[in-house]
C-alpha positions as a printed Julia matrix, in Angstrom:
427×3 Matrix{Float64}:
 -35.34  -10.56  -16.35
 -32.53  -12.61  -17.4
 -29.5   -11.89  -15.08
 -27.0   -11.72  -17.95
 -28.51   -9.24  -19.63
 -29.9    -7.11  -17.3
 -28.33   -3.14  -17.02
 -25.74   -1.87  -14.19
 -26.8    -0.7   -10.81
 -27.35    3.22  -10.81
 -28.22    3.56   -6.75
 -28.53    1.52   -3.54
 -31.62   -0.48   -4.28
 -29.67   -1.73   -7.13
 -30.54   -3.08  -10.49
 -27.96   -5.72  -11.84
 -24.39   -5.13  -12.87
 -22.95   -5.72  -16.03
 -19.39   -7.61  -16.3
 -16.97   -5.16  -16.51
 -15.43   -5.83  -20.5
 -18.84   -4.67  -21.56
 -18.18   -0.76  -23.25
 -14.96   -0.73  -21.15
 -13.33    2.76  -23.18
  -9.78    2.07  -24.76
  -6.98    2.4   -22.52
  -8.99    1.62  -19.36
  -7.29   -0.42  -16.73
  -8.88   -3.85  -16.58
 -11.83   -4.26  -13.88
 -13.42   -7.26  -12.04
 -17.13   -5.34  -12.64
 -18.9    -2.31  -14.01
 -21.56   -1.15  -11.54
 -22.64    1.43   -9.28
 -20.7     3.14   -6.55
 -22.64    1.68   -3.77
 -22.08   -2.11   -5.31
 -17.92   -1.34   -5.9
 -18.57    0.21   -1.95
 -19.62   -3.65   -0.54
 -17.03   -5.27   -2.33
 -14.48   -3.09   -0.91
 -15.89   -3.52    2.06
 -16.4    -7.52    1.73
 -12.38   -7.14    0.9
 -11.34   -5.58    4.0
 -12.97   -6.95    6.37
 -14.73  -10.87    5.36
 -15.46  -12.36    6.27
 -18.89  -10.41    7.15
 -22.47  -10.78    7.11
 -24.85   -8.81    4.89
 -26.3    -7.28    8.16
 -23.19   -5.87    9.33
 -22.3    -4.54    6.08
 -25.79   -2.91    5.95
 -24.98   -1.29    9.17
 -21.67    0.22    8.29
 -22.7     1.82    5.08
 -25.51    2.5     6.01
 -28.14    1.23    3.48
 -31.0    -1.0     3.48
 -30.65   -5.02    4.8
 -32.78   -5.39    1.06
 -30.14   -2.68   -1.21
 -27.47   -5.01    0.25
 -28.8    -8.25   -0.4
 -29.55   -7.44   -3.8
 -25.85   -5.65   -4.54
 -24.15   -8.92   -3.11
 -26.5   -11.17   -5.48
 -24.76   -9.26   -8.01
 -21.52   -9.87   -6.83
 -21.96  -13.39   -6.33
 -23.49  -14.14  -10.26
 -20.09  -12.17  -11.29
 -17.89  -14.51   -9.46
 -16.48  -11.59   -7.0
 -17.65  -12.31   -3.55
 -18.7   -15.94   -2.27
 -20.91  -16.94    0.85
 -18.55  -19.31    3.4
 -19.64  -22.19    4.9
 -19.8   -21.62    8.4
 -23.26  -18.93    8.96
 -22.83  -15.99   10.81
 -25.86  -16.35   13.42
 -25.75  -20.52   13.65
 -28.29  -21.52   16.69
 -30.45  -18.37   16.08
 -34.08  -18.69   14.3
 -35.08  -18.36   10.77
 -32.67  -19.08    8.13
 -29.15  -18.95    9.17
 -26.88  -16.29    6.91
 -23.16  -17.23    6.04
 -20.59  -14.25    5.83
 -19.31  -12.79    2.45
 -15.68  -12.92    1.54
 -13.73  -12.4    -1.67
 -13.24  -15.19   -3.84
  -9.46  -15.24   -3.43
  -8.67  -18.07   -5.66
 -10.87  -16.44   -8.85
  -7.83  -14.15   -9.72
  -4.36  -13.92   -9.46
  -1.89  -10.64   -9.67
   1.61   -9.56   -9.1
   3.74   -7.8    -6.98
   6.93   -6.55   -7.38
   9.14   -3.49   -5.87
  12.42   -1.96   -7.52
  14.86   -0.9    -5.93
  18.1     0.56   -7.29
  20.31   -2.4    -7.39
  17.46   -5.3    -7.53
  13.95   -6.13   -8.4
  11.95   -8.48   -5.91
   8.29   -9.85   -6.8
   5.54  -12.42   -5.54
   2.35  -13.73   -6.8
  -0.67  -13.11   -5.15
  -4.19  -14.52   -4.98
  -7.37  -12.03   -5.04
  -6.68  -11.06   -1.17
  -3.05  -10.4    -1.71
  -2.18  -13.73    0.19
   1.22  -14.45   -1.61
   0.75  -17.53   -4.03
   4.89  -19.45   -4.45
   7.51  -17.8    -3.63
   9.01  -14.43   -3.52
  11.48  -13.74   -6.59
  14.49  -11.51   -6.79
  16.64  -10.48   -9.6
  19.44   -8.14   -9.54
  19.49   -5.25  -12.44
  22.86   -5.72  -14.5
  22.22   -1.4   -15.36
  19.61    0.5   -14.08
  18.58    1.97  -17.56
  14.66    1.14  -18.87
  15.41   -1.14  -21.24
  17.7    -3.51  -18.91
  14.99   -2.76  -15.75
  12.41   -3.79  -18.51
  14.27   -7.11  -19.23
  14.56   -7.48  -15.35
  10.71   -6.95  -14.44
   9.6    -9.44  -17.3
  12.19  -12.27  -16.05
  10.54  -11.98  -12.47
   6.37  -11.21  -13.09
   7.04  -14.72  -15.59
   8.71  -16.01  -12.5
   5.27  -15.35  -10.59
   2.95  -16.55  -13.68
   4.43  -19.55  -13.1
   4.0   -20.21   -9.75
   0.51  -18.96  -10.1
  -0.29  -21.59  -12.78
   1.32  -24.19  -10.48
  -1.04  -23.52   -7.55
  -4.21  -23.49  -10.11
  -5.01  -20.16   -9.99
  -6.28  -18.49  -13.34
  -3.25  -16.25  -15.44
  -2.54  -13.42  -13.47
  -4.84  -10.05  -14.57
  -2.67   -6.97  -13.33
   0.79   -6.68  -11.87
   1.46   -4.23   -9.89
   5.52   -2.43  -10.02
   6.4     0.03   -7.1
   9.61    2.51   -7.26
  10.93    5.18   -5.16
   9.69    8.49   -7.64
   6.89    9.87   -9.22
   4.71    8.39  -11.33
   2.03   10.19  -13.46
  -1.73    7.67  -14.17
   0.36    4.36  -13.45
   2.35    4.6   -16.26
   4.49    7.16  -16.73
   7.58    7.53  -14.34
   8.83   11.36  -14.45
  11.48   10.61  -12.09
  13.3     7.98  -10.33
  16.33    8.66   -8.25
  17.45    5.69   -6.83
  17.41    4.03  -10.99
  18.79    7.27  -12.17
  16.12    7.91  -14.11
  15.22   11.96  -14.58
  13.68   12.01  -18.24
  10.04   10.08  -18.49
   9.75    6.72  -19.26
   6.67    4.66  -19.86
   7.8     1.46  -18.23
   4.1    -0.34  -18.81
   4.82    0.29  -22.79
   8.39   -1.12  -22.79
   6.92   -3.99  -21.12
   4.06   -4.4   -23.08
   5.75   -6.27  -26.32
   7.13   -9.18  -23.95
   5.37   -9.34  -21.03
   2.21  -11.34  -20.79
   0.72   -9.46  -18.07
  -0.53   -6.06  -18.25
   1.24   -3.74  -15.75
   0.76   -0.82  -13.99
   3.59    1.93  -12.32
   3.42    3.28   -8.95
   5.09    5.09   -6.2
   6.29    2.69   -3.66
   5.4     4.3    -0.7
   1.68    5.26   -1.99
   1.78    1.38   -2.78
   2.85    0.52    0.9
   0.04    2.81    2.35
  -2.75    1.7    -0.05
  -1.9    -1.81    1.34
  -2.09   -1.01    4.91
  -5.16    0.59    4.13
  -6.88   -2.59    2.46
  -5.0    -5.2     4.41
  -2.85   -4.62    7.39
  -2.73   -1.54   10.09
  -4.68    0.88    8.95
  -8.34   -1.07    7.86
 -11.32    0.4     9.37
  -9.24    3.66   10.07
 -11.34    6.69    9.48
  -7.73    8.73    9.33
  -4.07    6.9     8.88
  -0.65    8.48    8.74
   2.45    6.78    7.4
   6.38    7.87    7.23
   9.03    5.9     6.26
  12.5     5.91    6.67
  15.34    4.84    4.91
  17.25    5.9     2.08
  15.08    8.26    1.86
  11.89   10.11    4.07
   8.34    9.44    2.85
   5.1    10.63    3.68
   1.17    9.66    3.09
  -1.83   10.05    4.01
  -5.27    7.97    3.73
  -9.12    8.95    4.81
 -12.27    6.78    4.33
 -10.13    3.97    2.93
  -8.11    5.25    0.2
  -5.25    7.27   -0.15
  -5.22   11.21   -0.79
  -3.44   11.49   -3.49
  -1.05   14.17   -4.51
   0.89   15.25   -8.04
   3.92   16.16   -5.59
   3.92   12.04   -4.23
   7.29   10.65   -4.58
   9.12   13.84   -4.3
   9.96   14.05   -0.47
   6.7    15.69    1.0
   8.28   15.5     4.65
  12.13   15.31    3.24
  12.98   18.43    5.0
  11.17   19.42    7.58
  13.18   20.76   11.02
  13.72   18.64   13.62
  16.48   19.07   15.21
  18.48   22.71   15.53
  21.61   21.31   16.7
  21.16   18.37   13.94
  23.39   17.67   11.06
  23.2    19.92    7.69
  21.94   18.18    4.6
  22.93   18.69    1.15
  20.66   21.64    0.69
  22.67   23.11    3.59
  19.4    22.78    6.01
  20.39   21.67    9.39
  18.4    19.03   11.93
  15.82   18.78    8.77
  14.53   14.98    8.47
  17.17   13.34    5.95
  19.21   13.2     9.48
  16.85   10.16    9.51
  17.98    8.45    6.62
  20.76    5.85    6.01
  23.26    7.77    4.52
  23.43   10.36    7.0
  23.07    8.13    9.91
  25.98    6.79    8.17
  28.04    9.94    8.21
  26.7    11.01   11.54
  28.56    7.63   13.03
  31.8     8.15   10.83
  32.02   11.47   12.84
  31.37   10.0    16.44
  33.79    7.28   15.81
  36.69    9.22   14.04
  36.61    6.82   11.14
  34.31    6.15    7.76
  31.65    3.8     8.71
  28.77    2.61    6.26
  25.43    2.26    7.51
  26.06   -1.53    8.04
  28.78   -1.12   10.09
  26.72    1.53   12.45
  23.48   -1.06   12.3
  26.22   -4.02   13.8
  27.15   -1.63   16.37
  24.17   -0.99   17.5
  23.38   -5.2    17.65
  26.45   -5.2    19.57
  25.55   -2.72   21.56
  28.82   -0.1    21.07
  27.64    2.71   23.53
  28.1     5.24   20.71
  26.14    3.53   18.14
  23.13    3.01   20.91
  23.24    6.8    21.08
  23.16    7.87   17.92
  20.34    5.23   17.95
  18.32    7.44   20.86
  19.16   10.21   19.27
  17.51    9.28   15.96
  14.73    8.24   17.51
  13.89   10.72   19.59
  14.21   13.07   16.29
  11.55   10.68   14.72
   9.36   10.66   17.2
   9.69   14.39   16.85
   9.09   14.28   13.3
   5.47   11.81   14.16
   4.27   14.71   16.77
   4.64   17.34   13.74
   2.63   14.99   11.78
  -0.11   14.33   14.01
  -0.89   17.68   15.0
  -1.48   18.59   11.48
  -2.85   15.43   10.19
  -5.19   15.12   12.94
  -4.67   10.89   12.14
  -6.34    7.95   14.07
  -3.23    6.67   13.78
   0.33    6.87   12.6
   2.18    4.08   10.97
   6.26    3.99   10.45
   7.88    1.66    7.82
  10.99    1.71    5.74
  14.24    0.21    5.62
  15.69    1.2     8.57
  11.93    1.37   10.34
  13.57   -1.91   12.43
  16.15    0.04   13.91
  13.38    2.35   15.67
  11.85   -0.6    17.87
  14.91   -0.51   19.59
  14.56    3.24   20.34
  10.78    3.2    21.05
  10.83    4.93   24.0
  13.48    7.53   23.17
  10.35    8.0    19.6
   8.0     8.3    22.86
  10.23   10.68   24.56
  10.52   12.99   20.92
   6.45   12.42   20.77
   5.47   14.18   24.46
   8.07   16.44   24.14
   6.1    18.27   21.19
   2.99   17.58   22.35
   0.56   19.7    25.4
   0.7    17.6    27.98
  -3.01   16.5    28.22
  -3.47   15.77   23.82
  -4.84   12.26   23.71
  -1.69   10.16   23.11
  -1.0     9.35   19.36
  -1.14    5.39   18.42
   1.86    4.9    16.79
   2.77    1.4    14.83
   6.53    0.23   13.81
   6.83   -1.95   11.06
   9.06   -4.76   10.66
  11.34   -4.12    6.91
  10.33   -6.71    5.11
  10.69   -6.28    1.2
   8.48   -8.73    0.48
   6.03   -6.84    1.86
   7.09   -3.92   -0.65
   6.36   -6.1    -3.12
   2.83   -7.16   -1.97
   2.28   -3.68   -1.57
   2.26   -3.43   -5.32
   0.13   -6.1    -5.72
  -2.4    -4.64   -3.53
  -2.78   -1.28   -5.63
  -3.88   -2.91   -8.49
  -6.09   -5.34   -6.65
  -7.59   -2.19   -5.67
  -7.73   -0.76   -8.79
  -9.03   -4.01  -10.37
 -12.2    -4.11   -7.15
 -13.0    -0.32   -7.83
 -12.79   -0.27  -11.16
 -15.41    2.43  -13.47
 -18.52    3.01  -12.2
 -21.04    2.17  -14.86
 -21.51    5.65  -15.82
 -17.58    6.04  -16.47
 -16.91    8.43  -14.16
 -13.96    8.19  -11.24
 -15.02    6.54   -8.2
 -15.99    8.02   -5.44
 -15.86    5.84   -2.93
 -15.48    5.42    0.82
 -15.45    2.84    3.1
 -17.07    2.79    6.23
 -15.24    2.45    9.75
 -15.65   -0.64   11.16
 -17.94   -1.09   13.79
 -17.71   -3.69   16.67
């Protein structure tokens, strides 16, 4: 049978998949390929973690060396995965096989994370490798229309870096904000723009931007990322809070993110840490927004006897002002507090803190340590626990990352959701 024509996968022995424009319903998101579960399931799994041989991805998921095979010949006729050069068992008998990886320079996306004053982006190859350089823009007003203008001016920025490098025209960018966002379009609220009616920032884009967009929350974004790419791949279970101007929380199993309708509305915002701790604007006291920015800010005004901005408390700390390197302890400790409350009831492999002011907490690790035991029975198996640098790039790539997702899982053939899951790796 001609391989062109021949119908989608429907199991794990696998009959061909069909490109995935053909009988695609209106409205869909674009994908790389219609097929079966099992076939999205080895390119995920070709994407996290090429590259790897078709034995080893046999083994993790676990199907048939021959169900494998044939899935990746499909993969390789649609242009998604490639065999590399160098085999995987060179110097062993019988014919040699070379590892699978993602063909990263076949497609091209977009990144790019708003914030309430500014809008940063970067394009990225199929692997979310960055491709040029990383753009920011300031917003002159923070209403749709202007942030519209704003995300246009930067994703061309990216288009033409991406053109520059040879790459095809981007297929997806991906926009992150601080809110909630409803099918990656519609944003229902957005504090830190000012936003609190809906607004359907793919459609106002739409009419001047030549790249499709999707809408999502930033710190389901940063998770989805670390999932696919950095700290949390081959996790079975993987916790993340950030800090900053705000407190996030999410959570991811089997590879993808549980999602929630409540994301991007403070899941962890206020839970009790601390009950000789500050009282927050709801008139809760020691709850977690003693973690953010602005109260670490007034926290510091009140040690010192004089208004301080965050900025000023974050030099005093460099300098190493004995009050500011207490507050500092202090803070950390509560978050470390705040990771034991999460891993109890999580029950994560791992737990992962980012943010803006994430930074700050490497210099307080052991005082996060101290907050950790002190909440935990003495003989629980100790909690891995991972700090991230701030790096707003990598806010941006984040966004990239959820639509590269997107784009790799796309519709099964039968047009139902995915349901997929990747495998834990295996040494």
């Amino acid at each position: 049978m001609d391989r062109k024509t021949s119908g989608a996968p429907e199991g794990p022995e696998g009959r061909r998949a069909d490109p995935a424009e053909a009988g695609t319903p209106v409205g869909t998101p674009p994908a790389w390929f219609r097929g079966s579960p099992y076939t999205h399931r080895v390119a995920a799994d070709v994407m996290r973690y090429g590259p790897i041989s078709r034995i080893e991805l046999a083994r993790q998921l676990h199907l048939t060396q021959g169900a494998v095979s044939r899935m990746v010949s499909d993969l390789i006729h649609l242009g998604v995965v490639c065999e590399t050069k160098v085999p995987s068992d060179a110097g062993k008998k019988g014919r040699p096989q070379r590892p699978l990886a993602i063909r990263r320079r076949s497609r091209s996306f977009v990144g790019v994370n708003l914030r309430g004053d500014a809008a940063m982006a970067t394009g990225l190859n199929a692997t979310c490798q960055p491709v040029g350089r990383a753009h920011e823009a300031d917003l002159k007003n923070r209403t749709p229309a202007c942030v519209a203008e704003t995300l246009n001016r930067v994703i061309r920025a990216c288009r033409e870096d991406i053109r520059t490098a040879g790459l095809p025209e981007p297929v997806l960018a991906g926009v992150s904000l601080g809110g909630k966002v409803i099918d990656g379009r519609l944003v229902t609220y957005a504090p830190f723009l000012g936003w609190e009616e809906e607004v359907d920032l793919p459609a106002l884009l739409a009419p001047v931007c030549p790249v499709p967009c999707r809408v999502f929350n930033d710190l389901e974004a940063l998770a989805t990322y670390e999932v696919w790419f950095g700290s949390g791949v081959g996790l079975d279970r993987f916790a993340m809070i950030t800090v900053g101007a705000g407190v996030g929380y999410s959570l991811a199993e089997k590879g993808m993110t549980v999602p929630s309708p409540d994301q991007g509305l403070g899941l962890i915002g206020h839970l009790p840490l601390d009950p000789l701790g500050p009282v927050c604007h709801l008139g809760h006291r020691g709850c977690s927004q003693c973690l953010t920015s602005g109260s670490l800010a007034e926290q510091y005004s009140q040690i010192i006897g004089a208004t301080a901005p965050f900025d000023r408390f974050v030099a005093d700390v460099e300098a190493r002002i004995p009050q500011a390197l207490s507050l500092l302890n202090l803070t950390a400790f509560r978050l470390g507090v705040l990771v034991s409350v999460v891993a109890d009831l999580a029950l994560p492999d791992k737990v992962v803190v980012g943010g803006e002011t994430s930074y700050l907490m490497k210099m307080g690790i052991e005082a996060m340590r101290q907050g950790i035991s002190s909440h935990r029975h003495s003989q629980m198996t100790p909690i891995p626990v991972e700090v991230l640098n701030d790096d707003w790039e990598h806010w941006a790539r984040a966004a990239g990352a959820h639509v590269i997702a997107d784009y790799l899982l796309g519709t099964p053939a039968d047009g139902s959701p995915s349901s997929l899951t990747a495998s834990k790796r295996t040494a």
